[in-house]
C-alpha positions, 0 to 999 in steps of 0.5 A: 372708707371713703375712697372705697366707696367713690370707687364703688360708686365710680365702678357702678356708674361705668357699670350701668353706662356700659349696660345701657350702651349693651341695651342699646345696641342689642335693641333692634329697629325695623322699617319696614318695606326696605327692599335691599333689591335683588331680593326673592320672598315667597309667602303661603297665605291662610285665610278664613271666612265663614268659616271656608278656608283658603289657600294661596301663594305670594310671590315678591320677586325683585332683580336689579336690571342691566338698565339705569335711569336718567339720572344713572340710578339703578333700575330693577324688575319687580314681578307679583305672582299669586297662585291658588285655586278657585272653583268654576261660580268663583272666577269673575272679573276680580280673578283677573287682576289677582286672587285678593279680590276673591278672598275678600282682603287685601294683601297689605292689610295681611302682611301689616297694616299701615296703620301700625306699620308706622309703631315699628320704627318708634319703638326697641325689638327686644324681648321684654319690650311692651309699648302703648301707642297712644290708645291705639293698641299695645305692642309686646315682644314676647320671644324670638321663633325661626321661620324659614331658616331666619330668626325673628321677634314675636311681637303681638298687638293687643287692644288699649283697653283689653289687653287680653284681646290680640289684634294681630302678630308678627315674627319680624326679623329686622334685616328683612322688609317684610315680616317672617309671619302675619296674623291678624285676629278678630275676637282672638279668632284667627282671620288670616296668616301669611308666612314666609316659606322661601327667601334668598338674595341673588 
């Protein structure tokens, strides 16, 4: 009886290190704005305010150059388009250094803001995963969605102290720098959104 239950016991304690091994290695962790480089994003870009809806597009295109540095590193092009429509009494000054300055918000805030950025790499991408960070708001990973052909973690940030009240959501795919989609919310009320519609590698 006994060496049946020390082998029980022995085969539960490998069971559960495997499990943990498994969980382990399929949480996933993301950094993000870690461009591998030769990389092309194009993003359509909804925002609402007083009740006006705009739209536009973002394109972050980065190509390694025949150039090196000084110290022999890798040098590579970056360009930023913005494409939208503005009607006559809209251009002005901002128009002239891109449409952010039109529409009220700036581009950073709409794709993650900095402040939670940081969460991110604190924490497992799994299904199931819920975090509280430091009163800061709460994270849940509720699924997975697909967008634009890649696959990614639908991850909502709700409020410390209501936590029926969505701050913001992304579907974030690890292997990528940037989120597949980003909503921010304002009293549960869509405020702006930015999704991926294109992205290859060169």
């Amino acid at each position: 009886m006994r060496s049946i239950s020390k082998k029980f016991i022995i085969a539960l304690l490998i069971g559960l290190l495997l499990f943990g091994i498994g969980q382990a290695v399929w949480a996933e962790k993301w950094e993000p704005y870690q461009f591998k480089g030769n990389e092309y994003f194009e993003y359509k870009i909804l925002l609402e305010e007083d009740e006006e809806k705009g739209e536009a597009i973002y394109i972050l295109d980065i190509k390694e150059s025949s150039e090196k540095s000084t110290s022999g590193e890798e040098v590579f092009e970056v360009s930023y388009t913005t494409k939208g429509t503005l009607t006559k009494d809209e251009l002005g000054a901002e128009t002239a250094f891109g449409l952010w300055g039109v529409y009220g918000i700036s581009l950073n805030m709409l794709v993650i803001n900095p402040a939670y950025a940081f969460f991110f790499s604190q924490m497992d991408l799994k299904v199931g995963e819920k975090m509280n960070f430091f009163g800061a708001g709460i994270i849940k990973v509720i699924g997975k969605e697909k967008i634009a052909g890649r696959e990614g973690f639908v991850c909502r940030l709700f409020q410390a102290d209501e936590e029926d009240k969505m701050i913001a959501e992304w579907i974030i795919d690890p292997d990528l720098a940037l989120p597949l989609r980003s909503k921010i919310f304002e009293d549960n009320e869509l405020q702006g959104q930015i999704e991926l519609v294109k992205y290859m590698q060169y």
